[in-house]
Biotite code that builds the C-alpha atoms (Angstrom):
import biotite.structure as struc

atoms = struc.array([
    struc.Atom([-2.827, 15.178, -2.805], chain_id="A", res_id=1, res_name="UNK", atom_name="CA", element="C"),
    struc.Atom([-0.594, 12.025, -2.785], chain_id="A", res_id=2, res_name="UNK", atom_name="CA", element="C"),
    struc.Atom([2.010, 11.102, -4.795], chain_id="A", res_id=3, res_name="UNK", atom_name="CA", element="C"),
    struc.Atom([3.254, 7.693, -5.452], chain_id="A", res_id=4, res_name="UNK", atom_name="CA", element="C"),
    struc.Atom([7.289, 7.206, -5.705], chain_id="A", res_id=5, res_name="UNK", atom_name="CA", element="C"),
    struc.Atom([8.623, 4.011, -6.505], chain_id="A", res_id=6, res_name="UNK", atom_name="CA", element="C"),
    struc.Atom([12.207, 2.266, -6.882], chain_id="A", res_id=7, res_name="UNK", atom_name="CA", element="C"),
    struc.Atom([12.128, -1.418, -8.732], chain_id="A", res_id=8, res_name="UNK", atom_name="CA", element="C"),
    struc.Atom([15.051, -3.669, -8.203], chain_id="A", res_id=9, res_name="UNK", atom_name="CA", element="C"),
    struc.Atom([13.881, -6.983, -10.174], chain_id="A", res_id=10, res_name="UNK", atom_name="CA", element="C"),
    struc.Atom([17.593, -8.516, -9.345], chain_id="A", res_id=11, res_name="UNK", atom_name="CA", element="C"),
    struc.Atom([16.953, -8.484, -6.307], chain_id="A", res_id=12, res_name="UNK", atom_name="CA", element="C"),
    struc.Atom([12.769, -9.139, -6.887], chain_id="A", res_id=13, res_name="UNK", atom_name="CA", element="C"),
    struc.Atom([12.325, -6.155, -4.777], chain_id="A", res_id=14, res_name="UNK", atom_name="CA", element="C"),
    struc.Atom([10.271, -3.166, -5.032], chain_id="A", res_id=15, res_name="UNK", atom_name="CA", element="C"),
    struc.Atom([10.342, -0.018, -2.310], chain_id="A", res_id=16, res_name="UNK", atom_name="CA", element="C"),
    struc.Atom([8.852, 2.900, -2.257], chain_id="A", res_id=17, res_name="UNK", atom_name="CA", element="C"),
    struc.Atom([6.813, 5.887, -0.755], chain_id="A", res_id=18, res_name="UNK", atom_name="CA", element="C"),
    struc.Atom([3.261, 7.778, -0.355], chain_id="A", res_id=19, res_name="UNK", atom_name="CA", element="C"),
    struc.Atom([3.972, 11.428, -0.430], chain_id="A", res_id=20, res_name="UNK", atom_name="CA", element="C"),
    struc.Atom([0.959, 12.504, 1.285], chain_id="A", res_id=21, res_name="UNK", atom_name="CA", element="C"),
    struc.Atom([0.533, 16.827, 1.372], chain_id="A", res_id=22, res_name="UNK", atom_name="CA", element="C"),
    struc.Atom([-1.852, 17.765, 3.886], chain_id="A", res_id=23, res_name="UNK", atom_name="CA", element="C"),
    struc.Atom([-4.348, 21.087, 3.462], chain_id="A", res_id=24, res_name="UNK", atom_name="CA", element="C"),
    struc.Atom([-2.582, 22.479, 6.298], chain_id="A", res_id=25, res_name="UNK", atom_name="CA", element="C"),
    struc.Atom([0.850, 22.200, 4.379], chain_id="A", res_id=26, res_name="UNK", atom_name="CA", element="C"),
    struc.Atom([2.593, 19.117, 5.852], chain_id="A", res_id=27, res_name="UNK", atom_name="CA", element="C"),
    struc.Atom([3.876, 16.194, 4.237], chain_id="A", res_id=28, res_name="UNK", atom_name="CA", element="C"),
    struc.Atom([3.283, 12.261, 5.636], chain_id="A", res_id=29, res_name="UNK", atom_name="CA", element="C"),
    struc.Atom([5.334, 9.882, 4.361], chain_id="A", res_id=30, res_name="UNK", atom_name="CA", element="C"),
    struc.Atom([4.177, 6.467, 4.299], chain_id="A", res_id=31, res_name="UNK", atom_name="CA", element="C"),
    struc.Atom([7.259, 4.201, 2.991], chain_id="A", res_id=32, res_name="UNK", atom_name="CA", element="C"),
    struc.Atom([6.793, 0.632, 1.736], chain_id="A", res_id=33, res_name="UNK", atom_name="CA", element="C"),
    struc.Atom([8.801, -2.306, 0.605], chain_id="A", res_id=34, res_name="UNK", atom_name="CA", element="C"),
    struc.Atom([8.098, -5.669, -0.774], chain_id="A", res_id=35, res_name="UNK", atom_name="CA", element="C"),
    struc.Atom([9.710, -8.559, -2.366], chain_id="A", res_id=36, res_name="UNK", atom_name="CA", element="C"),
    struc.Atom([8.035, -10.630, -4.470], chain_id="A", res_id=37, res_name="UNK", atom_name="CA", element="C"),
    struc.Atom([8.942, -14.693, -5.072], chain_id="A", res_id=38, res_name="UNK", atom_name="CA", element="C"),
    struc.Atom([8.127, -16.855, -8.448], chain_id="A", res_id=39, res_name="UNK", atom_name="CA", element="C"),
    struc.Atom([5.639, -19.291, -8.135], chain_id="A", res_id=40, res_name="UNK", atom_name="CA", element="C"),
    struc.Atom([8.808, -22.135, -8.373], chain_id="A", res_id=41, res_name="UNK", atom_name="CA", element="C"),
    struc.Atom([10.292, -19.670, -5.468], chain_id="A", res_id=42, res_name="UNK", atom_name="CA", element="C"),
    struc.Atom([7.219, -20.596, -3.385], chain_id="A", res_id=43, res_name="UNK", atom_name="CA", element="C"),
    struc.Atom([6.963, -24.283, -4.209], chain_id="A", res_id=44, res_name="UNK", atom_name="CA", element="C"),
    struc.Atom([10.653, -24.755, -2.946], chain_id="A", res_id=45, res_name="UNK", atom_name="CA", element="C"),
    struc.Atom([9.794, -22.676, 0.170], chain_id="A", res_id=46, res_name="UNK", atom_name="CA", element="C"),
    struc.Atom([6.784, -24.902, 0.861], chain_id="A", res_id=47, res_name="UNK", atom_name="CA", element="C"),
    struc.Atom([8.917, -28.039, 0.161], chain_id="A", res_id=48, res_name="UNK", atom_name="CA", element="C"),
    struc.Atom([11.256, -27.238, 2.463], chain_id="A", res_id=49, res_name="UNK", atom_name="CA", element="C"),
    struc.Atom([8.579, -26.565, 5.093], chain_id="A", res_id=50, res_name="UNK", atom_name="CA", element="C"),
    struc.Atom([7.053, -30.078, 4.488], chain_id="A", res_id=51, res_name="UNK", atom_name="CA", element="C"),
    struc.Atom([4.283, -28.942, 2.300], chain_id="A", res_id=52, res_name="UNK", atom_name="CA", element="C"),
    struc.Atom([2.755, -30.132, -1.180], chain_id="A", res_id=53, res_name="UNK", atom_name="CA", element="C"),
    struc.Atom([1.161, -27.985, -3.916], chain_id="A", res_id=54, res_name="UNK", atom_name="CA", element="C"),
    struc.Atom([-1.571, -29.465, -4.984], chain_id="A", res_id=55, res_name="UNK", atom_name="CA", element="C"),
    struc.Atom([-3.420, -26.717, -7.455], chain_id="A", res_id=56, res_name="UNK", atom_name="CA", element="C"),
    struc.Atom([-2.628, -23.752, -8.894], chain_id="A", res_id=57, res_name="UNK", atom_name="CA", element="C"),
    struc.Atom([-4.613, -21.887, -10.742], chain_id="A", res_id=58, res_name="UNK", atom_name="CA", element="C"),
    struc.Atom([-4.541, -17.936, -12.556], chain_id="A", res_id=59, res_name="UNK", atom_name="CA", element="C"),
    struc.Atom([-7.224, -16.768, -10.326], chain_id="A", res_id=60, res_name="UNK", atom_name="CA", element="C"),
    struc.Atom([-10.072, -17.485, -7.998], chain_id="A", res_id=61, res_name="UNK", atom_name="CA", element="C"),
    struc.Atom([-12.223, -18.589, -10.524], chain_id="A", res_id=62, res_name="UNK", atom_name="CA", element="C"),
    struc.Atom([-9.904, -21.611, -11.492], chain_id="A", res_id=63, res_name="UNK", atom_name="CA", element="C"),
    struc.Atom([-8.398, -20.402, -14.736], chain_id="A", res_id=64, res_name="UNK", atom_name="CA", element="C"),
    struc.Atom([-5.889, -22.317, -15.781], chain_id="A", res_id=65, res_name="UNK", atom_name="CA", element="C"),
    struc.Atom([-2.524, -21.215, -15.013], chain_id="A", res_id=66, res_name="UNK", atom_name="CA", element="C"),
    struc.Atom([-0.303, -20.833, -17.664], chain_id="A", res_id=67, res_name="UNK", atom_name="CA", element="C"),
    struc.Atom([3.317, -19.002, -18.607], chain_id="A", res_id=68, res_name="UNK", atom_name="CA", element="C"),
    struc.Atom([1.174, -16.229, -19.550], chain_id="A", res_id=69, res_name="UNK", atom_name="CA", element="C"),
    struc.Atom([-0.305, -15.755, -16.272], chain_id="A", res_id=70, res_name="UNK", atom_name="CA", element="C"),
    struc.Atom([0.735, -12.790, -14.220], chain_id="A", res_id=71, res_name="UNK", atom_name="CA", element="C"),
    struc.Atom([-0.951, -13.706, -10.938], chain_id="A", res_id=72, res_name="UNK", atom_name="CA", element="C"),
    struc.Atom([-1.721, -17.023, -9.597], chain_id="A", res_id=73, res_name="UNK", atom_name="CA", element="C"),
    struc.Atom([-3.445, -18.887, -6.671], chain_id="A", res_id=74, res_name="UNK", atom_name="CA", element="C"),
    struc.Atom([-1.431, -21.393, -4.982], chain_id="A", res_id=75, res_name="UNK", atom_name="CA", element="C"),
    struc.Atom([-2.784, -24.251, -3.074], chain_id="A", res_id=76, res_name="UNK", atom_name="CA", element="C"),
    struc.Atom([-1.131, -26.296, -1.002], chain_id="A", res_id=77, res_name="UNK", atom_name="CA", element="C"),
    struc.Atom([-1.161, -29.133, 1.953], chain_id="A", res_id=78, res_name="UNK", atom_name="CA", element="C"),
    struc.Atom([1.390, -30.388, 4.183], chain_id="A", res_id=79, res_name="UNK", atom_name="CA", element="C"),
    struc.Atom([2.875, -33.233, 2.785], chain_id="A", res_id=80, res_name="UNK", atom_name="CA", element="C"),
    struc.Atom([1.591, -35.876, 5.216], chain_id="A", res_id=81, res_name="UNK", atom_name="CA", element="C"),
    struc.Atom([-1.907, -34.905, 4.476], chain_id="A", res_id=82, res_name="UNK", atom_name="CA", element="C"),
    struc.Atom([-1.311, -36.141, 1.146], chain_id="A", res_id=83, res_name="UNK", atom_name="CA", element="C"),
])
């Protein structure tokens, strides 16, 4: 069995957290995790300031448009003298 905790911290666009796993001999394994997460604006200022442009972005892999409903994205971008 394995059980799934998890802490959420969106001021600080975090998220942390842990796989309990109980073994049939009777241990536990943990397995921690974090992450942090970044808007898609987040990313476009990260990639400006590493001398890249975005060029597409899109909801998916299938090329849906992106919109403020979205809640994933694909992000394409070049560096900026490729443009």
């Amino acid at each position: 069995m394995v059980l799934s905790v998890t802490v959420n911290t969106p001021e600080e666009q975090r998220a942390d957290g842990q796989f309990v796993e109980f073994t049939e001999r009777g241990g536990v394994r943990l397995r921690p995790w974090s992450i942090r997460w970044a808007t898609p604006a987040q990313l476009d200022e990260m990639a400006e300031a590493a001398g890249m442009t975005l060029v597409d972005r899109w909801e998916d892999m299938s090329m849906t448009p992106f919109d403020d409903d979205s809640t994933a994205h694909v992000s394409v971008y070049v560096t900026s003298d490729r443009r």
